[in-house]
VEXDOTOR-998156 format. One line per field, with one value per residue: residue number from 1; residue in three letters; x, y, z of N, C-alpha, C in turn. Coordinates in steps of 0.1 Angstrom, whole numbers. Layout:
nr <- (NUM | ...)
rest <- (ALA | ...)
n_c1 <- (X | ...)
n_c2 <- (Y | ...)
n_c3 <- (Z | ...)
ca_c1 <- (X | ...)
ca_c2 <- (Y | ...)
ca_c3 <- (Z | ...)
c_c1 <- (X | ...)
c_c2 <- (Y | ...)
c_c3 <- (Z | ...)
This chain:
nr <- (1 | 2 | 3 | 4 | 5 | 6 | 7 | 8 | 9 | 10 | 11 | 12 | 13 | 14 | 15 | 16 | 17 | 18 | 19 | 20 | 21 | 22 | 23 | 24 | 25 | 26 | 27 | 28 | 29 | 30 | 31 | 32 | 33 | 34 | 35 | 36 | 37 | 38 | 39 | 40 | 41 | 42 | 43 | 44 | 45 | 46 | 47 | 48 | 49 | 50 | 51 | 52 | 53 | 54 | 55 | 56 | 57 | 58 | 59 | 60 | 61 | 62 | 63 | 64 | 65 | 66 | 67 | 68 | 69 | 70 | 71 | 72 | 73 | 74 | 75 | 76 | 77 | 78 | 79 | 80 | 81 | 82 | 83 | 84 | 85 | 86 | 87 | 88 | 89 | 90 | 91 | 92 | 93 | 94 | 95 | 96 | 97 | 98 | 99 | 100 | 101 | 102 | 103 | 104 | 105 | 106 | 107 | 108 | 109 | 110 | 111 | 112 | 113 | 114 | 115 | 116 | 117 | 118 | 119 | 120 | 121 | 122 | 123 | 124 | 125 | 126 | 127 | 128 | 129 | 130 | 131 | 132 | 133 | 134 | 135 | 136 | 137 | 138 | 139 | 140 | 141 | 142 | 143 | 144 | 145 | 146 | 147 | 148 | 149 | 150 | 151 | 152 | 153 | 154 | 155 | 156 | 157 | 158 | 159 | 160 | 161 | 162 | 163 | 164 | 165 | 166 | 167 | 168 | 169 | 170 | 171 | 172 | 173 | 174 | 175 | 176 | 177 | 178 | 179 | 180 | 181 | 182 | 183 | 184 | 185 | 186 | 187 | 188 | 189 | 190 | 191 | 192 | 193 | 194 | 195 | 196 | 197 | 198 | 199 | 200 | 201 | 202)
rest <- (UNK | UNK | UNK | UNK | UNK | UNK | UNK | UNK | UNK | UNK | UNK | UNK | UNK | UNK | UNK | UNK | UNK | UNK | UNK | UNK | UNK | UNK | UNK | UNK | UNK | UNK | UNK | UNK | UNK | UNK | UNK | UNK | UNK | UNK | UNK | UNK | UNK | UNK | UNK | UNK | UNK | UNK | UNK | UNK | UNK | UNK | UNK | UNK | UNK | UNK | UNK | UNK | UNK | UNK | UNK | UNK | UNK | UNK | UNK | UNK | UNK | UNK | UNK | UNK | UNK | UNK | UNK | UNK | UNK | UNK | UNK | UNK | UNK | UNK | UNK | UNK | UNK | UNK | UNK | UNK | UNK | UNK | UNK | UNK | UNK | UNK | UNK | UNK | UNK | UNK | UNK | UNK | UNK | UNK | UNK | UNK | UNK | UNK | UNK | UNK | UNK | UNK | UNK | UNK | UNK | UNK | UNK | UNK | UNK | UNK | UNK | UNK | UNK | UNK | UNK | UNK | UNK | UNK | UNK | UNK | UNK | UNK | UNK | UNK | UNK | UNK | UNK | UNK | UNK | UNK | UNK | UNK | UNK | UNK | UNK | UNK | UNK | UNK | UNK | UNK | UNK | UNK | UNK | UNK | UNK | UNK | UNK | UNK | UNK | UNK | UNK | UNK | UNK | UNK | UNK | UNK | UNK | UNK | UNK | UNK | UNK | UNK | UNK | UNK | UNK | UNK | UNK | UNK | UNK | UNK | UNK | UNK | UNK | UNK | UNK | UNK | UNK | UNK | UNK | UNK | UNK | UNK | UNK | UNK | UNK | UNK | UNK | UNK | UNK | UNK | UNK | UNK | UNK | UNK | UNK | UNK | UNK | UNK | UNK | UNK | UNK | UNK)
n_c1 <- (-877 | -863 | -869 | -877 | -884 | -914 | -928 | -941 | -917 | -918 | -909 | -885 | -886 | -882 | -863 | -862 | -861 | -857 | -859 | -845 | -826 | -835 | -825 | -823 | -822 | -799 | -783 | -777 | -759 | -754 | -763 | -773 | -805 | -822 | -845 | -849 | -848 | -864 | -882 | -902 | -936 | -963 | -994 | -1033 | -1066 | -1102 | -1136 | -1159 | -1185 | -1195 | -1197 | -1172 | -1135 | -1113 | -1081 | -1054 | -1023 | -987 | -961 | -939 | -914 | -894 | -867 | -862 | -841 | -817 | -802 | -793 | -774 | -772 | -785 | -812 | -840 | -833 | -830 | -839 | -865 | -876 | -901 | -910 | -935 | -949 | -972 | -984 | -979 | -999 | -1015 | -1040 | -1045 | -1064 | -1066 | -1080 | -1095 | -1070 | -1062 | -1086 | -1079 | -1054 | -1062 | -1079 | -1099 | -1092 | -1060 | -1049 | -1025 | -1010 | -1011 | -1003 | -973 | -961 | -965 | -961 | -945 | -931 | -918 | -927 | -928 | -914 | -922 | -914 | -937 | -936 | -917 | -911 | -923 | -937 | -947 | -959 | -958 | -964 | -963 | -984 | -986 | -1004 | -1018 | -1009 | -1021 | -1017 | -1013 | -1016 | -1005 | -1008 | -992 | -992 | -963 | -943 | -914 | -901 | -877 | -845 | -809 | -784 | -787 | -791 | -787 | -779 | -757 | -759 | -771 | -796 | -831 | -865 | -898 | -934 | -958 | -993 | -1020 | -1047 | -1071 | -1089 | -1101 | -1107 | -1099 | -1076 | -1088 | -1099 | -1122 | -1140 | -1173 | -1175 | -1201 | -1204 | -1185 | -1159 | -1148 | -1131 | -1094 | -1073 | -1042 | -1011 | -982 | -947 | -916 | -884 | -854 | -822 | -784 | -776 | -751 | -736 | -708 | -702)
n_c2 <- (-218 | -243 | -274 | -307 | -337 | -346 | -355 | -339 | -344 | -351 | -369 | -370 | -362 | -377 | -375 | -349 | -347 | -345 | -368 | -400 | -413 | -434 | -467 | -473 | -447 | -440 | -452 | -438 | -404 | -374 | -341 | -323 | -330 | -341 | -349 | -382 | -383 | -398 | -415 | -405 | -389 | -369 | -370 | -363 | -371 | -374 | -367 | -370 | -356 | -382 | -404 | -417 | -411 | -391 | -394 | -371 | -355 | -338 | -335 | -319 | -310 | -292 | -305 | -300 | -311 | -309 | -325 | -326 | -348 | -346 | -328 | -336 | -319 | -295 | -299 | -294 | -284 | -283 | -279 | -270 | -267 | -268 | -254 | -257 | -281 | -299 | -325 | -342 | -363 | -356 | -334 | -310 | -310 | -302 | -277 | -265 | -264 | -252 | -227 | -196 | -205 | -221 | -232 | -207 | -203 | -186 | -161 | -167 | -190 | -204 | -233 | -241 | -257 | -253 | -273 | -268 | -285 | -316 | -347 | -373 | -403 | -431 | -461 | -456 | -440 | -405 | -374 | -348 | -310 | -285 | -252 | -246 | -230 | -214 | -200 | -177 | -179 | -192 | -216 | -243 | -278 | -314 | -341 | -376 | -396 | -423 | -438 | -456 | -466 | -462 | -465 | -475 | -478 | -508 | -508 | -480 | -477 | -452 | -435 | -431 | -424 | -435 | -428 | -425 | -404 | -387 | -373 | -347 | -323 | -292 | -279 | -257 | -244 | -229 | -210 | -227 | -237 | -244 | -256 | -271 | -281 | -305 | -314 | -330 | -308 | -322 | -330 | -354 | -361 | -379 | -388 | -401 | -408 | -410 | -403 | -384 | -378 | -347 | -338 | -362 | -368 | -355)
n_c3 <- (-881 | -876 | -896 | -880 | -887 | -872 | -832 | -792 | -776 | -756 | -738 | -729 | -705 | -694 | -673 | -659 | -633 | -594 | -577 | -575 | -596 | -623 | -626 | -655 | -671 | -661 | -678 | -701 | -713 | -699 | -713 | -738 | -756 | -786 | -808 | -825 | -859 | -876 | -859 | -840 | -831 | -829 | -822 | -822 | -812 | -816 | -811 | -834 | -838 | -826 | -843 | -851 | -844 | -854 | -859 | -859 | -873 | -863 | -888 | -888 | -861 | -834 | -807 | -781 | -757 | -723 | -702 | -672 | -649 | -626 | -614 | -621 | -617 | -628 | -656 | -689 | -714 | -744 | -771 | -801 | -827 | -857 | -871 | -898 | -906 | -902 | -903 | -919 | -934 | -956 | -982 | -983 | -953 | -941 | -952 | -945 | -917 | -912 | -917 | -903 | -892 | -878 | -868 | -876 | -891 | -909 | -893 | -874 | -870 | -854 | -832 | -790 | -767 | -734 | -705 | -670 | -649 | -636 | -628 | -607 | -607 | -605 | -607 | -636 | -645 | -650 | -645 | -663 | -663 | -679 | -703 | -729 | -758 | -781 | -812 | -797 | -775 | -744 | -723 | -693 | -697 | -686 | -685 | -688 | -689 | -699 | -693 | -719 | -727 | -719 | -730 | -748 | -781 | -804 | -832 | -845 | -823 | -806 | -777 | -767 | -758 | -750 | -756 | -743 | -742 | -728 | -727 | -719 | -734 | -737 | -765 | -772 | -752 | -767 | -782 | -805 | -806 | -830 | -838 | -817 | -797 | -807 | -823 | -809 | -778 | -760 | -764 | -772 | -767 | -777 | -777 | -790 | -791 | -799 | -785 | -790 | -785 | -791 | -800 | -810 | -811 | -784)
ca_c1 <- (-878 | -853 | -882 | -874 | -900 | -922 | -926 | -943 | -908 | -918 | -904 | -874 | -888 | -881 | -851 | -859 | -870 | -850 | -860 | -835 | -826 | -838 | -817 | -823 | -818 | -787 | -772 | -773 | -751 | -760 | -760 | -786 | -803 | -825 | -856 | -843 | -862 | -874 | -889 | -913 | -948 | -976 | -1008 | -1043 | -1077 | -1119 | -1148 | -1169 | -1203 | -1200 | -1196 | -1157 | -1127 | -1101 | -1062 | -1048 | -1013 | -981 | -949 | -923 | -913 | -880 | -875 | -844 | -836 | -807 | -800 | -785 | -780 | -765 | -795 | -824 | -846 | -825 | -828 | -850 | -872 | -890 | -906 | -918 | -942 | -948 | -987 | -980 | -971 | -1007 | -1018 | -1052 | -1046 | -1073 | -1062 | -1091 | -1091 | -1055 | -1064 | -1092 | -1073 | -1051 | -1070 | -1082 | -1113 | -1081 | -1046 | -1047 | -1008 | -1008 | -1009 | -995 | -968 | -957 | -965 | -948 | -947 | -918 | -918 | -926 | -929 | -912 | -919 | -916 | -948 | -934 | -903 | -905 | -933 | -934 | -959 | -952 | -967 | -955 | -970 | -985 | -988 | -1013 | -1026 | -1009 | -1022 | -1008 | -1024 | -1007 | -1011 | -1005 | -991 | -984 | -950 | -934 | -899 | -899 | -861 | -832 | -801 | -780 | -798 | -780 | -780 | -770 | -749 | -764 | -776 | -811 | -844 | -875 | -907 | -946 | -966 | -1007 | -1029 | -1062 | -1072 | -1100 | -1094 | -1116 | -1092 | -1070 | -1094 | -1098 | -1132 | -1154 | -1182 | -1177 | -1196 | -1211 | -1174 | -1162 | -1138 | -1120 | -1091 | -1067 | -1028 | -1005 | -972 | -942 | -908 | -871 | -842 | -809 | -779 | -775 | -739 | -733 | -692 | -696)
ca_c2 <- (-231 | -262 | -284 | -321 | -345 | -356 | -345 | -337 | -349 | -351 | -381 | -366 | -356 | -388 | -372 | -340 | -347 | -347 | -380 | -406 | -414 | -447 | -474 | -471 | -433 | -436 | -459 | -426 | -397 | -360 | -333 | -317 | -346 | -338 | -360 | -388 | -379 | -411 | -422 | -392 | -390 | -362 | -366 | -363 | -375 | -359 | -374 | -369 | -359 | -391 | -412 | -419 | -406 | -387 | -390 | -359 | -351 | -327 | -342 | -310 | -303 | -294 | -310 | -299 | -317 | -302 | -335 | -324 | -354 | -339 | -324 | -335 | -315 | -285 | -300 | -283 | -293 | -274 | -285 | -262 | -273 | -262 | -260 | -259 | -297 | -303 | -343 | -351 | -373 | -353 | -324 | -302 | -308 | -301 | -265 | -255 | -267 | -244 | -215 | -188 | -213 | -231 | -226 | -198 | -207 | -172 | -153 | -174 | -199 | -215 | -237 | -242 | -267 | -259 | -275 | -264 | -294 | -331 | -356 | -393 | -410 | -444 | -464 | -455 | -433 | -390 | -364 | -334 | -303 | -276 | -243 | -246 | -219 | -217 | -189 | -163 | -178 | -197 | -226 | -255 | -287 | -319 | -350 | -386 | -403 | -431 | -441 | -472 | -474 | -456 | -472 | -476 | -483 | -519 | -505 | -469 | -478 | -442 | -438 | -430 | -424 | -438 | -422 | -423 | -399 | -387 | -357 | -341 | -303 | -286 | -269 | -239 | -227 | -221 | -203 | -237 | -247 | -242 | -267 | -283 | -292 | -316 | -318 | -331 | -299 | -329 | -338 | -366 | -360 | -390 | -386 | -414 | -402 | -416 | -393 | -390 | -370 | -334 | -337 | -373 | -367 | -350)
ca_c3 <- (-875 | -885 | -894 | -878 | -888 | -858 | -815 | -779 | -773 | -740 | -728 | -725 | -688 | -682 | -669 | -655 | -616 | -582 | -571 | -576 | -612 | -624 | -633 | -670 | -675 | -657 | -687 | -714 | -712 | -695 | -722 | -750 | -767 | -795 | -815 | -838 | -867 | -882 | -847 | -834 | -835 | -821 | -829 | -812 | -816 | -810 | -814 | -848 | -838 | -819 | -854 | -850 | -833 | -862 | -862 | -870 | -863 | -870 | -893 | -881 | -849 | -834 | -793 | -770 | -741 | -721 | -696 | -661 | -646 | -615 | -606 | -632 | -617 | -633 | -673 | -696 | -721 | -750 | -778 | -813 | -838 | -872 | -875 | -908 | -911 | -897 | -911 | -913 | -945 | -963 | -985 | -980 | -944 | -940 | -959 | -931 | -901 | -913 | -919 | -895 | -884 | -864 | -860 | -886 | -896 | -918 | -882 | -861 | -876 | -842 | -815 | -787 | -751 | -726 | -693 | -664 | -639 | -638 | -610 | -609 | -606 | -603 | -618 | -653 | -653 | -654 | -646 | -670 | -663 | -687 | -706 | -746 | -766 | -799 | -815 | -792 | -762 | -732 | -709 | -686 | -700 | -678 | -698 | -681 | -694 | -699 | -705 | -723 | -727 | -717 | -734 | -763 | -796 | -810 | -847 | -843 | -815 | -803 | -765 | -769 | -749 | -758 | -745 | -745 | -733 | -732 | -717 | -725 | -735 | -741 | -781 | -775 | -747 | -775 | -795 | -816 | -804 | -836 | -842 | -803 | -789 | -818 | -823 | -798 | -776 | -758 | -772 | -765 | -774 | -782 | -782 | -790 | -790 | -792 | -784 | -790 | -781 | -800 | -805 | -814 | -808 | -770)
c_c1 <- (-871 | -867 | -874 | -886 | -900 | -919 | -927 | -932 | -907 | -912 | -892 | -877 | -887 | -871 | -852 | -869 | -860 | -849 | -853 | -839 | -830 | -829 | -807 | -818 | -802 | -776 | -770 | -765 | -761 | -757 | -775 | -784 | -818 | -836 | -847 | -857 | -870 | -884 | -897 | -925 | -959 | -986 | -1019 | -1060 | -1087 | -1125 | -1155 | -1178 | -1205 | -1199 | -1178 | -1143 | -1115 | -1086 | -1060 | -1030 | -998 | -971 | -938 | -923 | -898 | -885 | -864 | -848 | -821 | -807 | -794 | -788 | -777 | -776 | -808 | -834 | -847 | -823 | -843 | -852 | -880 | -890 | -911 | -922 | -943 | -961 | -993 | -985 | -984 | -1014 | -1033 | -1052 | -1058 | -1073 | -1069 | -1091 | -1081 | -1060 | -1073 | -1083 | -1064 | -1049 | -1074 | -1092 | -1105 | -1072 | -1047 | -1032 | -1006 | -1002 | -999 | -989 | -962 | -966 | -958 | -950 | -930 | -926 | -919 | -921 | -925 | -913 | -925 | -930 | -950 | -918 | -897 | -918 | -931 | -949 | -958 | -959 | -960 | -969 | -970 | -988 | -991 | -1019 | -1025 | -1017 | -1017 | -1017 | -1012 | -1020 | -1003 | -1001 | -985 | -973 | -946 | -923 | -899 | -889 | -851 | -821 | -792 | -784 | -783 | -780 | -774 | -762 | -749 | -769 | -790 | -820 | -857 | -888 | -926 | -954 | -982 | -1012 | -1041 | -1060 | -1082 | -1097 | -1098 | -1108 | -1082 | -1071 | -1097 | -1112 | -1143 | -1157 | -1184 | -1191 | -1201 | -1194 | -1171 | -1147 | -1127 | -1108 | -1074 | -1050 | -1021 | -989 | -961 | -930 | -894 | -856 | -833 | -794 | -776 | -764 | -732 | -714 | -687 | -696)
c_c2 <- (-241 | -270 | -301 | -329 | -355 | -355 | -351 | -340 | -351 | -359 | -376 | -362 | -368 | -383 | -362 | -339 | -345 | -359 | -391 | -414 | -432 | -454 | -476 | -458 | -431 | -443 | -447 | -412 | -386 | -354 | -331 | -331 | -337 | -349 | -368 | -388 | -392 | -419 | -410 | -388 | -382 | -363 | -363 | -367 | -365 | -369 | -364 | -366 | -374 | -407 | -420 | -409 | -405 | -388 | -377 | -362 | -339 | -333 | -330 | -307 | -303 | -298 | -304 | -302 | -314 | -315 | -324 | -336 | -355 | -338 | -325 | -328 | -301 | -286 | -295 | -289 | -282 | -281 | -274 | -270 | -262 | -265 | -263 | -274 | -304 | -314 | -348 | -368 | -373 | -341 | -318 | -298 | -301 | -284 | -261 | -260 | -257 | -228 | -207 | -196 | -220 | -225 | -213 | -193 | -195 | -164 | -157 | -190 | -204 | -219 | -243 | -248 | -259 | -265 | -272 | -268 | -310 | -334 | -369 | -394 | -425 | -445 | -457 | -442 | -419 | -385 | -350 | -324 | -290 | -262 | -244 | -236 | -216 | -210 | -175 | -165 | -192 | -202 | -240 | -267 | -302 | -333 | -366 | -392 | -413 | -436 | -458 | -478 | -465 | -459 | -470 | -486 | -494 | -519 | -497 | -473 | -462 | -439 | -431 | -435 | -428 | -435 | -423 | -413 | -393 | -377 | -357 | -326 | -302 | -273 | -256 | -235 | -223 | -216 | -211 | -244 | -246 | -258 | -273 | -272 | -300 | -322 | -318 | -321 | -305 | -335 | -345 | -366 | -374 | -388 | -399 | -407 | -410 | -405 | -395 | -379 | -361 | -333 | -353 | -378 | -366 | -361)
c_c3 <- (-883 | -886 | -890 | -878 | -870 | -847 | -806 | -775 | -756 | -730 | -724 | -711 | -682 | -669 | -657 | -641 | -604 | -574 | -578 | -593 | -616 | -635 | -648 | -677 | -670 | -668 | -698 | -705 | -707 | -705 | -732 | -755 | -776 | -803 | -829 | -843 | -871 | -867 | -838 | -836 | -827 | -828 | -815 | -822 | -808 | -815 | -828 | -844 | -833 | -829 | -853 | -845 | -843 | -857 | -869 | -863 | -868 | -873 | -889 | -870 | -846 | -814 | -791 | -759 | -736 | -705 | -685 | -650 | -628 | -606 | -620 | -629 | -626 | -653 | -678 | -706 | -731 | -759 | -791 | -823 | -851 | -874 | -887 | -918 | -905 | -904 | -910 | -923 | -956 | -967 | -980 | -965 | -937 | -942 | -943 | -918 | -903 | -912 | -906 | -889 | -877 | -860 | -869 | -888 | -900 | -904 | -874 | -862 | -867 | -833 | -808 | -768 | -747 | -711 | -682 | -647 | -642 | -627 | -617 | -606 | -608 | -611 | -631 | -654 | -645 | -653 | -649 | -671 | -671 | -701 | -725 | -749 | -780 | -799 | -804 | -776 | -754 | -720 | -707 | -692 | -687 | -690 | -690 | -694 | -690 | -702 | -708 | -724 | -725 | -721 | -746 | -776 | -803 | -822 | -850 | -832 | -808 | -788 | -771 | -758 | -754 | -749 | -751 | -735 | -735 | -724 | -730 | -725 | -739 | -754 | -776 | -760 | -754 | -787 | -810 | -815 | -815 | -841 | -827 | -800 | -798 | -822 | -812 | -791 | -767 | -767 | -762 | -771 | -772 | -784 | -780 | -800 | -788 | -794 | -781 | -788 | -794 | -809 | -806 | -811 | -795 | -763)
């Protein structure tokens, strides 16, 4: 895996629907676009035993967006994480999340979103339904989107996408649920994303 710091690159679905392209998406180019790395961010939160609500989140991921803007319904979207690169901001922590009591990284050193479903859900906003894959198994996650900007970036002079998006999951259907329910087995994903074309020349 290329490690590219930071993910869910999801917004890129701003793109990938059949229903008429909105305004903004129509100012950037069709073609593979890719996560600018300094601007990408997945994390997720849980409840503590009910005491506070942790940040964790993952610094590598790689995104591909493959734009068709002909037929958006027809552009593709995957996403790979590096569970690896897992952030709680607390060594120790970091080490068990790691470990076979979670993702157990040793076995199973990927994860991995593609797409399955884009549809508008207003102007700017995306309803992304698409299949995760942790620890060797495979569940549809749902994720609302927003495109916050479609356009060309006025310092890189770069076209660029800019995206938010959020869903829920339940850890322990990916074999991640120890401690819930005291921990809490909801958890709440975050993602915040700006993308940019693959080939910067095409």
């Amino acid at each position: 895996m290329k490690p590219i710091t930071k993910t869910l690159a999801i917004g890129v679905l701003a793109i990938a629907t059949s229903a008429p392209i909105h305004a903004s998406i129509g100012d950037v180019p069709a073609g593979e676009y890719k996560l600018e790395e300094t601007h990408g961010y997945i994390t997720f939160t849980y409840s503590h035993l009910g005491f506070s609500n942790p940040v964790v989140g993952f610094t590598r991921f790689n995104v591909t967006l493959d734009l068709d803007q002909n037929d958006v319904q027809n552009s593709a979207l995957s996403v790979s994480i590096d569970p690896a690169s897992i952030e709680s901001n607390v060594e120790k922590f970091n080490d068990h999340l790691k470990s076979d009591d979670f993702f157990d990284v040793a076995n199973y050193p990927d994860l991995s979103f593609t797409a399955t479903s884009i549809a508008m859900s207003g102007d700017n906003s995306l309803t992304i339904v698409g299949d995760l894959t942790a620890k060797g198994i495979t569940k549809p996650v749902t994720l609302d989107a927003t495109i916050n900007k479609a356009a060309t970036n006025p310092i890189s002079r770069t076209p660029t996408i800019g995206v938010s998006a959020s869903g829920t999951l339940k850890r322990s259907d990916w074999d991640l649920g120890l401690y819930a329910p005291n921990v809490g087995d909801e958890v709440t994903l975050n993602i915040q994303v700006e993308l940019i074309p693959a080939d910067p020349e095409a």
